[in-house]
C-alpha positions as CSV (number, residue, x, y, z in Angstrom):
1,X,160.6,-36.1,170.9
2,X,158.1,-38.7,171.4
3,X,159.6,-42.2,170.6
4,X,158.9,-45.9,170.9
5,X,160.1,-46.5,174.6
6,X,159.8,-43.0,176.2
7,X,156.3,-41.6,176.7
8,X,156.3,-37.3,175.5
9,X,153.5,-34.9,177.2
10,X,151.1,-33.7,174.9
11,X,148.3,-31.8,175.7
12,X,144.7,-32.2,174.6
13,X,143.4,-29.1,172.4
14,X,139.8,-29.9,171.8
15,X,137.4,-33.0,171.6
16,X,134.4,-33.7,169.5
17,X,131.7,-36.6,170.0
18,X,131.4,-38.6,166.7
19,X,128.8,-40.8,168.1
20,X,127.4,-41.6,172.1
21,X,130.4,-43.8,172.8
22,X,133.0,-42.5,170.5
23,X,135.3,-39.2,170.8
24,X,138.0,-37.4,168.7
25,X,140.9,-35.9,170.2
26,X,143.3,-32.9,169.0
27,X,146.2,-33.7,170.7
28,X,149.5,-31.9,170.4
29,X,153.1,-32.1,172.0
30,X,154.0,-29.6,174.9
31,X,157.1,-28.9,173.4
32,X,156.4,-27.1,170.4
33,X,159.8,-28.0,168.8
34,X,158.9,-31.6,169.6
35,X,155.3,-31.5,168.0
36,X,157.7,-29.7,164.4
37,X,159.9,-32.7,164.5
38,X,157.3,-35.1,165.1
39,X,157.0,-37.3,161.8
40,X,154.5,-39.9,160.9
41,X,153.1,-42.2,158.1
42,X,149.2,-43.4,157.2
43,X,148.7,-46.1,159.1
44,X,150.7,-45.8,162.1
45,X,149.4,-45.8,165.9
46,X,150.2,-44.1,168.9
47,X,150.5,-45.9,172.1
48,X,148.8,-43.1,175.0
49,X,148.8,-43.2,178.1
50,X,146.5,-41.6,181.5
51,X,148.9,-41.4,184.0
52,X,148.2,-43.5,187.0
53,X,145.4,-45.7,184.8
54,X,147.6,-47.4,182.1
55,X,148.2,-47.3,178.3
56,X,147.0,-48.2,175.2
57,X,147.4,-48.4,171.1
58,X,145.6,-46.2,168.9
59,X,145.5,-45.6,165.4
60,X,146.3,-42.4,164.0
61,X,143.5,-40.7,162.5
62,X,144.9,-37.4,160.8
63,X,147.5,-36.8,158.1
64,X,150.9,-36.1,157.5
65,X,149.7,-33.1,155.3
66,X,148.0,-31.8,158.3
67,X,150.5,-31.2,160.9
68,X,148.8,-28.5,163.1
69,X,147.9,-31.0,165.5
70,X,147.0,-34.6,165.6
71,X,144.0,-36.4,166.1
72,X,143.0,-40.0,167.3
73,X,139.4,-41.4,167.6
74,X,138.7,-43.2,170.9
75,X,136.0,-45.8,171.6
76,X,135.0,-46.4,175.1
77,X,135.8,-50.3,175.6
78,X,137.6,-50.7,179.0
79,X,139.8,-48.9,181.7
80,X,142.4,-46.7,179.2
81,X,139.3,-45.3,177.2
82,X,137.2,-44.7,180.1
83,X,139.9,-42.7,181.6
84,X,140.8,-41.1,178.4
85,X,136.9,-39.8,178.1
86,X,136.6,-38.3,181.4
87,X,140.0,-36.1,180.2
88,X,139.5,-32.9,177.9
89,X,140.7,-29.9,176.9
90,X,144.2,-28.6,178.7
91,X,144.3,-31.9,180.6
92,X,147.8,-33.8,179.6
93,X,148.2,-37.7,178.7
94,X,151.2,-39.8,177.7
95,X,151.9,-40.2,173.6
96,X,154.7,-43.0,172.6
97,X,154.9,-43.7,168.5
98,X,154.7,-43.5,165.8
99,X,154.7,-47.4,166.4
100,X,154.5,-49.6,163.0
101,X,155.0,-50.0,159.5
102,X,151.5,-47.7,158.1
103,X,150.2,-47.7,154.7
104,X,153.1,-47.5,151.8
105,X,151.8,-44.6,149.7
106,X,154.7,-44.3,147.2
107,X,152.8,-47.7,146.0
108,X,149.6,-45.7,145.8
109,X,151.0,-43.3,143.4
110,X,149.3,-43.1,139.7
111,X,146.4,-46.6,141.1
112,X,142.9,-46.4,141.1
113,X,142.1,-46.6,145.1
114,X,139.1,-48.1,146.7
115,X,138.4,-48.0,150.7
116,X,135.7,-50.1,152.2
117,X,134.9,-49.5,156.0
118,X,133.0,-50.5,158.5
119,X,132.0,-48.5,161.8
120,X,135.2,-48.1,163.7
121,X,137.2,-48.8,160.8
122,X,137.2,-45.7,159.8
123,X,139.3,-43.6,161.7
124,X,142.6,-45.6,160.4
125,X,141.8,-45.2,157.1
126,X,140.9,-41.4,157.2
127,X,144.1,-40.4,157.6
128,X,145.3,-41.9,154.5
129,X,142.3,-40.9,152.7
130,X,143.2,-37.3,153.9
131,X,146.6,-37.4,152.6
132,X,145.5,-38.4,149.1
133,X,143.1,-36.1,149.1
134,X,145.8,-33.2,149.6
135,X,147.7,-34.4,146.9
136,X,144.9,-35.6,144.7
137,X,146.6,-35.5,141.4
138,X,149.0,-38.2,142.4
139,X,146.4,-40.7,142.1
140,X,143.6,-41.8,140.5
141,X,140.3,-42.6,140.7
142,X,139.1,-42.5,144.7
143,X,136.1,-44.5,146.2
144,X,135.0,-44.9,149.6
145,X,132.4,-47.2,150.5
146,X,131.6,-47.0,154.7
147,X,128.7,-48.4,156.7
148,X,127.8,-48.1,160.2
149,X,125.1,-50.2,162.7
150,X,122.9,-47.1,162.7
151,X,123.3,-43.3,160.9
152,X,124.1,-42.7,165.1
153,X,127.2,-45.1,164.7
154,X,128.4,-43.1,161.7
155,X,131.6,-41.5,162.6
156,X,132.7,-38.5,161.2
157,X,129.6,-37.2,160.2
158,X,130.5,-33.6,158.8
159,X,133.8,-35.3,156.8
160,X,131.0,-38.0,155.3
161,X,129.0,-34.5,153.7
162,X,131.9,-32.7,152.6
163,X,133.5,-35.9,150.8
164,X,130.1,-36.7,149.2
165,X,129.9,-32.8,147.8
166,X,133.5,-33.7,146.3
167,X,133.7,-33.8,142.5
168,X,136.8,-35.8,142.3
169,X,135.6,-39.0,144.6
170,X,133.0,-41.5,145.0
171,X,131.8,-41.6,148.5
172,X,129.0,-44.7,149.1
173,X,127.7,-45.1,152.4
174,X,125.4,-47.4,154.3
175,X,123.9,-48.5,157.7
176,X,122.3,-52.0,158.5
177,X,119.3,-50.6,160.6
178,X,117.8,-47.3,159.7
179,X,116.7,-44.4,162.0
180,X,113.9,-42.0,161.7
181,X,114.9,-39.5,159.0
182,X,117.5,-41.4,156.8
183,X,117.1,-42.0,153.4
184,X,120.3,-43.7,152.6
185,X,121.0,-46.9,151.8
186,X,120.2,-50.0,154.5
187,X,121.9,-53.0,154.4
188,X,125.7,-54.3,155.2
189,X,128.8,-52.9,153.5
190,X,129.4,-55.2,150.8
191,X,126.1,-54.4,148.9
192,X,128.3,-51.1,148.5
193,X,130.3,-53.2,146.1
194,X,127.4,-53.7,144.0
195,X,127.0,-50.1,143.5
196,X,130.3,-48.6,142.5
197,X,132.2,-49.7,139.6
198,X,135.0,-51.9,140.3
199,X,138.7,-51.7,138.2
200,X,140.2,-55.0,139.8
201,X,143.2,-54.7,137.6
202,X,144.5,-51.0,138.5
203,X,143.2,-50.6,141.8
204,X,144.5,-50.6,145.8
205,X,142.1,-51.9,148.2
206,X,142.1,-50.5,151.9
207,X,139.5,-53.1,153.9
208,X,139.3,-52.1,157.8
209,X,136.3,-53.0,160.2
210,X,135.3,-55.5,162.3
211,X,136.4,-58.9,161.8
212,X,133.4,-60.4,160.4
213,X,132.7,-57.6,157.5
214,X,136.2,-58.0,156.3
215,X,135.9,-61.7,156.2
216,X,132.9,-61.8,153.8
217,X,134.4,-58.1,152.3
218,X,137.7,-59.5,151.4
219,X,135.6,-62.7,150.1
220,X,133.8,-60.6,148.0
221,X,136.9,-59.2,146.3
222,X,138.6,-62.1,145.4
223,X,135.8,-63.1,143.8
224,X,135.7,-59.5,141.6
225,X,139.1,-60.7,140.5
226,X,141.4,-58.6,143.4
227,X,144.8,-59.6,143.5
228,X,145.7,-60.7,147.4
229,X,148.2,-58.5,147.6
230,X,146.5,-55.6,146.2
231,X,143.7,-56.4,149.4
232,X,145.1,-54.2,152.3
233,X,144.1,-54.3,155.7
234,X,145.0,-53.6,159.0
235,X,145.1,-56.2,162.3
236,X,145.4,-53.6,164.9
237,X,142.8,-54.9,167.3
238,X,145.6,-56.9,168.9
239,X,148.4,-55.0,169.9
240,X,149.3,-54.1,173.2
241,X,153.0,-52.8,174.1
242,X,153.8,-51.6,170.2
243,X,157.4,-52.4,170.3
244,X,157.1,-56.2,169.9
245,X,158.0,-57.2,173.3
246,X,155.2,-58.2,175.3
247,X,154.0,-61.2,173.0
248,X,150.2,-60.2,173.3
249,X,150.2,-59.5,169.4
250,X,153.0,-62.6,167.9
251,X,151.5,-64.5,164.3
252,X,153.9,-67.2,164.1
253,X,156.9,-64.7,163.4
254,X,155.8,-61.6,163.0
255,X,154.8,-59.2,165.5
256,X,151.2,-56.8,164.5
257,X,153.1,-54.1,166.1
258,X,156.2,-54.3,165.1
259,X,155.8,-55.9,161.2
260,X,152.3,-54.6,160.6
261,X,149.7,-53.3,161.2
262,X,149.8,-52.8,157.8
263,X,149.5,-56.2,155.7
264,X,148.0,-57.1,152.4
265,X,146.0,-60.0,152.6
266,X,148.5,-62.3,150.8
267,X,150.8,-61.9,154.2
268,X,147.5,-62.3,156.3
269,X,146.4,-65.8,154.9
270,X,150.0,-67.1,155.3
271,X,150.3,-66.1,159.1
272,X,150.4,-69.2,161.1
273,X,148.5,-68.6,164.4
């Protein structure tokens, strides 16, 4: 089965555009037997390959509950992803992992849980948003806030319409700069905060996005009275090998690939760079 060191084939089922520059893959494994045996937490990341281009890490976007396949989101940003977007259905790639710690979700269990996203954030949260939501009476009360540049930028579009017709969550969402046709809200994703109501004391916080929103996002909470270790993020943007060998990702002692990319934000401030 696929592992940390040895690449497995899997084969690409189908891919969907979430926005001009940003795809979703249904991979599965060859071997069928291998694809059964294949197990994985929220919060983990695959490390795929095009052979004869290179490799990369990305996050895993589906859920453990939904085993029928699994699914990554790929932005185009270099060499990997613009080989990996010329690929599609039938063709094969390269899938090492799981690699890393993912989200803990026996701690979960019974807490309020608020996730705040931002653009490409999404897609590693969605998977652990997935799994709560197929075992929703393990936890409490669920809000997602998520904003985009533009409605375009908004990924998982369909997902965003089915969680907001959802009786049992709160789903805010907003974009910075508005396009022709939406009447959401505009602005950036902590005015989100304003707008749902906040438990500080019985809630887990997921925060993942681009640097500078969870900066002032993570700001915002402490503020509200979060704990720092009830703040949970991911630092994913700088892995590379995903075994902890190649250096590219070391915070004083700690490897992202290896000890994270799962960290509260307690174990983020004290990281030494």
């Amino acid at each position: 089965m696929a592992d940390l060191f040895s690449p497995s084939v899997s084969t690409i089922l189908s891919e969907r555009d979430e926005t001009p520059d940003t795809r979703t893959y249904q991979l599965r494994f060859r071997d069928s037997q291998e694809h059964e045996r294949f197990v994985f937490r929220p919060g983990q990341f695959l490390e795929l390959s095009v052979f004869g281009v290179g490799e990369a890490p990305f996050c895993l976007a589906s859920s453990p509950t939904r085993r029928q396949f699994l699914e990554v989101t790929v932005r185009r940003t270099g060499q990997v992803t613009d080989a990996l977007h010329a690929l599609g259905p039938g063709d094969e790639i390269g899938v090492r992992g799981p690699c890393g710690n993912g989200f803990d979700l026996a701690a979960a269990e019974g807490h309020d849980l608020l996730f705040i996203a931002g653009g490409i954030g999404l897609p590693p949260l969605r998977g652990l948003i997935w799994n709560i939501l197929d075992e929703r009476d393990r936890f409490g009360r669920v809000t997602i806030l998520y904003g985009a540049r533009t409605p375009t930028d908004l990924v998982y579009k369909d997902e965003l319409q089915l969680w907001q017709g959802r009786d049992d969550i709160e789903l805010f969402v907003t974009v910075d700069q508005a396009e022709p046709g939406w009447e959401g809200n505009v602005g950036m994703v902590p005015i989100l905060l304003e707008m749902a109501e906040l438990r500080p004391a019985s809630t887990l916080t997921y925060v993942c996005g681009p640097p500078i929103m969870i900066k002032f996002v993570i700001q915002d909470l402490l503020m509200r009275g979060f704990a720092e270790e009830r703040v949970i993020s991911t630092l994913e943007r700088t892995m590379q090998c995903g075994v902890g060998k190649c250096n590219h990702c070391c915070i004083g002692h700690l490897y992202v690939c290896r000890d994270g990319p799962v960290f509260n934000y307690r174990q983020i401030r004290e990281m030494v760079e």
